[in-house]
C-alpha positions as CSV (number, residue, x, y, z in Angstrom):
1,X,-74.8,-232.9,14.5
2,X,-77.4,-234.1,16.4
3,X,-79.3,-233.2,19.4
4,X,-78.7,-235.4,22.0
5,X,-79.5,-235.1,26.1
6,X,-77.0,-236.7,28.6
7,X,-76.3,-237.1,32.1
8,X,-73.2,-237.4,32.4
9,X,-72.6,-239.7,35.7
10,X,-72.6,-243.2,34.9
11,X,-74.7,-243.9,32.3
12,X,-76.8,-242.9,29.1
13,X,-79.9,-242.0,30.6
14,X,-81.5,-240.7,27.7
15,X,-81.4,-239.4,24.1
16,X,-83.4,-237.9,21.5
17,X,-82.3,-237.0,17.7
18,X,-83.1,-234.0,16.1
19,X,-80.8,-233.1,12.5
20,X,-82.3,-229.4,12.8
21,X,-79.4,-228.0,14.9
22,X,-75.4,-228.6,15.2
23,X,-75.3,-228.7,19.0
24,X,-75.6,-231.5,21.2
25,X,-77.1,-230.3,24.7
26,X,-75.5,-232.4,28.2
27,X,-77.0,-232.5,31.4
28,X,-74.0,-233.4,33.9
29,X,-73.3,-233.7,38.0
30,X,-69.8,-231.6,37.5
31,X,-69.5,-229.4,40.4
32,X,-65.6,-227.4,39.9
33,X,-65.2,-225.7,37.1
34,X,-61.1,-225.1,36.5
35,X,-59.1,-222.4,34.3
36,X,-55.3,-222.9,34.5
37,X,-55.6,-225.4,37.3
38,X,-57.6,-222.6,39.2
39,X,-61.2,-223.5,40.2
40,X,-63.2,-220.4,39.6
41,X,-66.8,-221.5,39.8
42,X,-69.3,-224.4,40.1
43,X,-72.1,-226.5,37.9
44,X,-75.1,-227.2,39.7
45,X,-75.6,-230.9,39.4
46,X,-78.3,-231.1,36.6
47,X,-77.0,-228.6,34.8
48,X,-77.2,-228.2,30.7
49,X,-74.3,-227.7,29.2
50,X,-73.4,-226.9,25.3
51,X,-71.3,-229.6,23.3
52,X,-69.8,-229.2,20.0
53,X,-67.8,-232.1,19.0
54,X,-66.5,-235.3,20.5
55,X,-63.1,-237.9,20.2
56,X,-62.8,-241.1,21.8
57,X,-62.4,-239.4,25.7
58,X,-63.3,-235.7,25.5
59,X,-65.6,-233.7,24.4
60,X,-65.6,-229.5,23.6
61,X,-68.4,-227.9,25.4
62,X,-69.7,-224.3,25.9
63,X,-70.9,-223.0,29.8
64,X,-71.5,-219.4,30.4
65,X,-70.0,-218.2,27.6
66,X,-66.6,-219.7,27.7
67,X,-65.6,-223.4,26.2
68,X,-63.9,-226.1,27.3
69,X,-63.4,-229.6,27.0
70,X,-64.4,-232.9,29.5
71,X,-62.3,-235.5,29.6
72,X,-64.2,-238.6,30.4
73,X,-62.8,-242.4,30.5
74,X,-64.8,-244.3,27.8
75,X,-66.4,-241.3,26.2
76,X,-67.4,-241.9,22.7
77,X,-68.4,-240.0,20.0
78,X,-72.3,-238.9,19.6
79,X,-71.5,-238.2,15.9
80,X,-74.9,-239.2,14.0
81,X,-77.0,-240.4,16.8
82,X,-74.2,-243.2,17.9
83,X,-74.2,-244.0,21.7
84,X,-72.3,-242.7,24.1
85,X,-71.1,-244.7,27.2
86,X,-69.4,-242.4,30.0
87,X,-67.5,-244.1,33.0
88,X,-67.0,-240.6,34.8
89,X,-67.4,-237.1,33.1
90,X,-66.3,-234.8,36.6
91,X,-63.0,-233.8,35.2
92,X,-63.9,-230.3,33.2
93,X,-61.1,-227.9,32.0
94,X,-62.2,-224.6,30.6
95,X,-60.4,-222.6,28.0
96,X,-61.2,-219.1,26.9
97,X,-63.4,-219.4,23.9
98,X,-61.0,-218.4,21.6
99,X,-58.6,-220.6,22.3
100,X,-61.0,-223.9,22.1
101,X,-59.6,-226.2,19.6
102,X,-60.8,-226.5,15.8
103,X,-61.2,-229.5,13.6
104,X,-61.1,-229.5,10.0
105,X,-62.4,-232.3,7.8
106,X,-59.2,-231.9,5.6
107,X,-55.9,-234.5,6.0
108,X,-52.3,-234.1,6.5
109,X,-50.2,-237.1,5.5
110,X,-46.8,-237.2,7.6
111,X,-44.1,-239.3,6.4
112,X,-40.9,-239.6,4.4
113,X,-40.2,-240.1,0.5
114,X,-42.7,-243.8,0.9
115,X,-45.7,-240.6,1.6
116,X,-43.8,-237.9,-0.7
117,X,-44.2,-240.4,-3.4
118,X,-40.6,-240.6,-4.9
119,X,-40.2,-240.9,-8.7
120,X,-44.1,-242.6,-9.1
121,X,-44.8,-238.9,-11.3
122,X,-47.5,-236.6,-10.8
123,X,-50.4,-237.3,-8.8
124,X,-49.5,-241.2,-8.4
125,X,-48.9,-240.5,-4.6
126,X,-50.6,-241.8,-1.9
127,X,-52.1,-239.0,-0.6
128,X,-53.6,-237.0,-4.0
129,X,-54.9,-240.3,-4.7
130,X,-56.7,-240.9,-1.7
131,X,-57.9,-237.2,-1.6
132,X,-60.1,-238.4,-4.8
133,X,-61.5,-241.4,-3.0
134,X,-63.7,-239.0,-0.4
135,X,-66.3,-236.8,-0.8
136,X,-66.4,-234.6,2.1
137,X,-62.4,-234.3,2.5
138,X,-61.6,-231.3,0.1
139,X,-57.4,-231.7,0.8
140,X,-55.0,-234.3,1.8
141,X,-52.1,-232.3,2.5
142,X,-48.8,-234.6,1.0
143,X,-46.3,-233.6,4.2
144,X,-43.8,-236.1,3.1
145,X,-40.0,-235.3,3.0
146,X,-37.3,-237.9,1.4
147,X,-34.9,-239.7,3.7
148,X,-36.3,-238.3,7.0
149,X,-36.2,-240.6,10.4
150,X,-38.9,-241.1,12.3
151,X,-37.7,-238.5,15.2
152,X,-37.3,-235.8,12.2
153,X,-40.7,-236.6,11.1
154,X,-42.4,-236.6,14.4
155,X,-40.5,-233.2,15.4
156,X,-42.2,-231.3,12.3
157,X,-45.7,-232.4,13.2
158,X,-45.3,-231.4,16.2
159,X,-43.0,-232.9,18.9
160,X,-41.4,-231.1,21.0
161,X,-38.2,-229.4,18.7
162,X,-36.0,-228.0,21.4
163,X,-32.9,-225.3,20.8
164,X,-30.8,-223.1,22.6
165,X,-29.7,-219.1,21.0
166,X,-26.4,-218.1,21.5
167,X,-26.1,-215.6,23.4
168,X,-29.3,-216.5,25.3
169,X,-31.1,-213.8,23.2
170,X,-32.6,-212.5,19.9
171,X,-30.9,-209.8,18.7
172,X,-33.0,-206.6,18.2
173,X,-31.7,-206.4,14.4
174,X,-29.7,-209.6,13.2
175,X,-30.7,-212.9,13.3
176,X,-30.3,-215.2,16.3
177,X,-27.7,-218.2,15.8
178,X,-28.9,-221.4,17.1
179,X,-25.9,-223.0,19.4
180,X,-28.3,-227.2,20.2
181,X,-31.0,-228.5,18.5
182,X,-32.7,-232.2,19.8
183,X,-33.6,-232.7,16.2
184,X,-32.0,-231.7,13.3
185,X,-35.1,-232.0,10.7
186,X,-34.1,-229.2,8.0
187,X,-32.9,-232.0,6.0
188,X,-34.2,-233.5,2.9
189,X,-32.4,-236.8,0.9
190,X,-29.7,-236.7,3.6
191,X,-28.4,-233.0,3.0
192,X,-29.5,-230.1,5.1
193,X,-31.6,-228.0,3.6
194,X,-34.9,-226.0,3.7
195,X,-36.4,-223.5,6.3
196,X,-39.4,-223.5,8.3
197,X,-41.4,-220.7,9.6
198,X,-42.7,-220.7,13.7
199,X,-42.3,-219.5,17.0
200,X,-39.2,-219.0,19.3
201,X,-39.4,-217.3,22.7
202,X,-42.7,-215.8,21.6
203,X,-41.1,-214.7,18.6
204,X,-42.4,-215.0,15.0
205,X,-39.4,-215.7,12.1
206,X,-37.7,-218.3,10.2
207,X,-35.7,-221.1,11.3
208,X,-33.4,-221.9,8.3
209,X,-30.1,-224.1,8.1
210,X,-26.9,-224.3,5.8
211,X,-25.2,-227.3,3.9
212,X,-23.4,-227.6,6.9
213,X,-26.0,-228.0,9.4
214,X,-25.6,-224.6,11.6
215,X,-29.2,-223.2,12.1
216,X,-30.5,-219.5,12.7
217,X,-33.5,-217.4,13.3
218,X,-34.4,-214.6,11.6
219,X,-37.5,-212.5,13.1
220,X,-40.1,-211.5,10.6
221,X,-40.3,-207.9,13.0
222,X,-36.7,-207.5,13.7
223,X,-36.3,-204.7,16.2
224,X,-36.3,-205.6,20.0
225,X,-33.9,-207.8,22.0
226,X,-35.6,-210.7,23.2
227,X,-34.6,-213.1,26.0
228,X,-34.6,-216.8,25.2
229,X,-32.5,-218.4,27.6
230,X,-32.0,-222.1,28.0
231,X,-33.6,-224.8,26.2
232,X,-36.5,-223.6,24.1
233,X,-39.3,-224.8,21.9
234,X,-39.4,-223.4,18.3
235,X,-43.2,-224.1,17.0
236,X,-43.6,-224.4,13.5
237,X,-46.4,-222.4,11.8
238,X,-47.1,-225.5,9.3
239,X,-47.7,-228.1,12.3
240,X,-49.8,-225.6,13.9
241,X,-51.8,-225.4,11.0
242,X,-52.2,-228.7,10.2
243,X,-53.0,-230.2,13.8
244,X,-56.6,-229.7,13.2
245,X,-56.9,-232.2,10.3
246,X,-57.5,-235.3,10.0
247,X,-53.9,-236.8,10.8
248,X,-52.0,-239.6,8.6
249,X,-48.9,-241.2,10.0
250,X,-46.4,-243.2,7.6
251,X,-42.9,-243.1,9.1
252,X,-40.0,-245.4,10.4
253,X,-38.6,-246.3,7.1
254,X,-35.3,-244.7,7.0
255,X,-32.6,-245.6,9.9
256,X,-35.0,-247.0,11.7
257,X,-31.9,-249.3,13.5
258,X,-29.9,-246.3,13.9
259,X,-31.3,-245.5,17.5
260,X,-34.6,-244.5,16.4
261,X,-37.5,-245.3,18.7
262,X,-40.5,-245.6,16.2
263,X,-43.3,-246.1,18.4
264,X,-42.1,-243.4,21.2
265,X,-41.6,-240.8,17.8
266,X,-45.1,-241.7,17.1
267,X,-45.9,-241.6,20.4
268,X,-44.8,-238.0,20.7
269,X,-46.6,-236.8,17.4
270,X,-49.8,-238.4,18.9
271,X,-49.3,-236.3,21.5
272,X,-48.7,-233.2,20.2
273,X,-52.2,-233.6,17.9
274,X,-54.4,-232.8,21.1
275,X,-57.3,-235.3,19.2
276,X,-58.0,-238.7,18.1
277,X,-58.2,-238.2,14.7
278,X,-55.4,-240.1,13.4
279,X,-54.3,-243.0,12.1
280,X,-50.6,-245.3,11.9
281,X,-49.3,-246.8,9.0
282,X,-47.4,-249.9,9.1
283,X,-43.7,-250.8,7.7
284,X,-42.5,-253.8,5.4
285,X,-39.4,-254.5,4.1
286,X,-38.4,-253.3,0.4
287,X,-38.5,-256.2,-2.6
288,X,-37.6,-260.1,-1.6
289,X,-36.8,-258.8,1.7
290,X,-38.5,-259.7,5.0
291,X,-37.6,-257.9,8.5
292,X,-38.4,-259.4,11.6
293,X,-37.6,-255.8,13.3
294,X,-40.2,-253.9,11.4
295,X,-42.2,-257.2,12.0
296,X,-41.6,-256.3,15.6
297,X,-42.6,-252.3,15.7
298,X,-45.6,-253.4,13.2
299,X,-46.9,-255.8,16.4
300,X,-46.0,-252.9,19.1
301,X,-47.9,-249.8,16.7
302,X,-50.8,-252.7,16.5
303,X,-51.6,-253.3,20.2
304,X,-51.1,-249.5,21.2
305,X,-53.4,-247.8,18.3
306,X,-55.6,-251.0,17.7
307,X,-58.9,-250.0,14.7
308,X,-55.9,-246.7,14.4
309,X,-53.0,-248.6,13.0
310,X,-53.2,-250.1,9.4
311,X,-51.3,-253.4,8.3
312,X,-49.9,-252.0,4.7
313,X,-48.1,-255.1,4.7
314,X,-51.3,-256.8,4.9
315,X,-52.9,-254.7,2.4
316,X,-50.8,-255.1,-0.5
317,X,-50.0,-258.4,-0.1
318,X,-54.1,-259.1,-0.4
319,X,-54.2,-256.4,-3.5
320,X,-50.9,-256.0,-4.7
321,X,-50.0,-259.2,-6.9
322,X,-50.8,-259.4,-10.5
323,X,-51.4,-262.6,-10.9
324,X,-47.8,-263.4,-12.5
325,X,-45.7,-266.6,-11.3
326,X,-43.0,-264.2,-9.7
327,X,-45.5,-262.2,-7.7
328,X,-47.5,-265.8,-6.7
329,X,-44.2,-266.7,-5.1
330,X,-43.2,-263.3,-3.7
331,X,-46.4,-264.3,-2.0
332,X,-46.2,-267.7,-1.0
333,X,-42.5,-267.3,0.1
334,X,-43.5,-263.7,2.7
335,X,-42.6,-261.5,0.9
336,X,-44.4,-258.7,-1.0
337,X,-45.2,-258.9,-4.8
338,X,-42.6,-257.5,-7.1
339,X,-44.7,-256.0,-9.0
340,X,-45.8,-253.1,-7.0
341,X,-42.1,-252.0,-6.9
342,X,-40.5,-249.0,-8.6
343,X,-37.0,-250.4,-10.0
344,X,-35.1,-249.3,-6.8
345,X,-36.7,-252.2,-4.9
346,X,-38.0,-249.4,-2.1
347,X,-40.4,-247.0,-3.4
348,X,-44.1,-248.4,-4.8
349,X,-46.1,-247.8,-8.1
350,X,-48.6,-245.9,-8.6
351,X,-50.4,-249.2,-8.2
352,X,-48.9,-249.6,-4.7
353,X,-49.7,-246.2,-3.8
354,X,-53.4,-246.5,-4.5
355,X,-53.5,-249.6,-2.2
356,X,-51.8,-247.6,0.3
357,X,-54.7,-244.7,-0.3
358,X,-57.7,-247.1,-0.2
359,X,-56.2,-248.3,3.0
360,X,-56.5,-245.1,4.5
361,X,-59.3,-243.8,3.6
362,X,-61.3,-247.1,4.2
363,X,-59.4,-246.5,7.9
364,X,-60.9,-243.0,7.9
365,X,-64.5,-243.9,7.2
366,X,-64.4,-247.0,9.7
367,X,-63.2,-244.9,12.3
368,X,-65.7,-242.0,11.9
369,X,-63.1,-239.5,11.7
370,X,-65.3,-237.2,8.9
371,X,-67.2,-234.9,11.0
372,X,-70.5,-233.4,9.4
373,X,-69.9,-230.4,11.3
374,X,-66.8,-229.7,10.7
375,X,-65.3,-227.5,7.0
């Protein structure tokens, strides 16, 4: 990264590149300096302060040996020597070091059996194929699941999954029965199914459901009661894990007119990211079909995420058609071509697929979310 200098009031006031070292150095006019909503000291205006890396309206910094992050209205990225234009950078919340956040240059690609890639055979999915179209992105992680909603999809990456334990505890040797769940995401091609490891009350274990939908926890240390009364939030390990990535989001296919909000699901796994590294994918209708409702969400996801949101629609209607009379008037009548179809009228080729990649990662490279400091 480069070495750039800053004051951070109102304007740029000056800067000066250097690829010798990874930091970038700030001068700013912050004077509270808050941990936990607790102001413990003060920054002398024109002081020097350590940042790492920057998204859209914060930055992670270092200051006498703890990090941080400023949050700053219009603060852009300083990646390669771009400019920075800060409206007001007074709004500094320290963390202890160990807890500042990490990026990785890797991806993980949400979604449901459109991102699993269903019956398109090895290695034809969207994300392995866009993983061989970078060169500093070692893994796109394929997080797709068949048949999952936009809320279920949303909840594993990392909105707010919310259950109550019978018995308002965790039994010392057993395994804990869950009594509500706001989501009900172990589920995979419409069955229940499948387990997930996490956190519950400060507890490591496995949250794992039956055919029938009934959940438990099982510690992975079982031996002490533990209180976990009320509504509680279990945190999977895997969206932990993956937050740091690059983040690809490709849902609101299935049920989507079932009571599904798409753009507040989104909304939420935005959210729970804690960075701007993300992008939206956009929904279409299956073969000869047209739907003014995904038409609508496509138009909502559009104004909110702006450069963030891709038009797939858009994309394989420009790339898609093979040049055949049928796909010519798939085109000309609004609809997508056939031919990028799998027989079941849904799911794309391996054809569509790579569309779908190249539409990503040309997304990723435009919005400078590869950071040379980052593994």
């Amino acid at each position: 990264m480069s070495r750039t200098v800053f004051a951070l009031t109102f304007f740029l006031l000056s800067c000066v590149a250097s690829s010798a070292v990874e930091w970038t150095t700030v001068t700013v006019s912050i004077t509270e300096v808050t941990v936990n909503g607790q102001v413990v000291s003060a920054i002398p205006s024109g002081t020097q302060i350590v940042v790492e890396d920057c998204f859209s309206n914060k930055c992670f910094v270092e200051w006498d040996g703890i990090a941080g992050i400023i949050l700053s209205d219009g603060l852009m990225t300083d990646i390669n020597g771009a400019s920075v234009a800060v409206k007001d950078a007074r709004n500094v919340q320290f963390l202890n070091a160990q807890n500042r956040p990490k990026v990785s240059n890797n991806v993980a690609a949400w979604g449901d059996s459109l991102t699993l890639g269903q019956n398109v055979g090895e290695g034809n999915d969207y994300p392995t194929q866009a993983s061989k179209l970078f060169d500093d992105v070692t893994e796109v992680a394929n997080l797709g699941i068949g048949g999952q909603t936009s809320t279920q999809i949303a909840a594993r990456s990392g909105a707010p999954l919310l259950v109550t334990v019978l018995g308002d505890k965790i039994p010392a040797n057993g395994t804990a029965v869950i009594v509500t769940k706001n989501v009900n995401l172990l589920m995979a091609g419409g069955k229940n199914t499948g387990s997930m490891e996490g956190t519950l009350c400060a507890v490591q274990g496995t949250m794992t459901t039956d055919s029938g939908g009934n959940w438990s926890f099982s510690p992975s240390s079982p031996g002490v009661e533990v209180s976990c009364s009320g509504s509680q939030r279990f945190d999977s390990s895997l969206s932990k894990e993956m937050r740091p990535r690059i983040t690809w989001f490709w849902m609101g296919r299935n049920m989507a007119d079932n009571g599904h909000d798409i753009a507040e699901d989104i909304a939420g796994a935005v959210a729970a990211l804690g960075h701007d590294r993300f992008l939206v994918g956009g929904l279409f209708a299956g073969r000869g079909g047209k739907s003014s409702f995904y038409e609508s969400v496509n138009e909502q996801l559009k104004a909110q995420y702006e450069g963030q949101f891709i038009d797939i629609f858009a994309a394989l209607v420009t790339l898609g058609g093979d040049g055949s009379e049928e796909d010519k008037a798939d085109i000309a009548d609004g609809f997508l071509p056939r031919s990028i179809f799998q027989g079941d009228g849904v799911h794309l080729t391996a054809k569509g697929y790579a569309i779908v990649a190249q539409a990503f990662y040309e997304a990723t490279i435009a919005n400078e979310m590869v950071l040379p400091s980052a593994p």
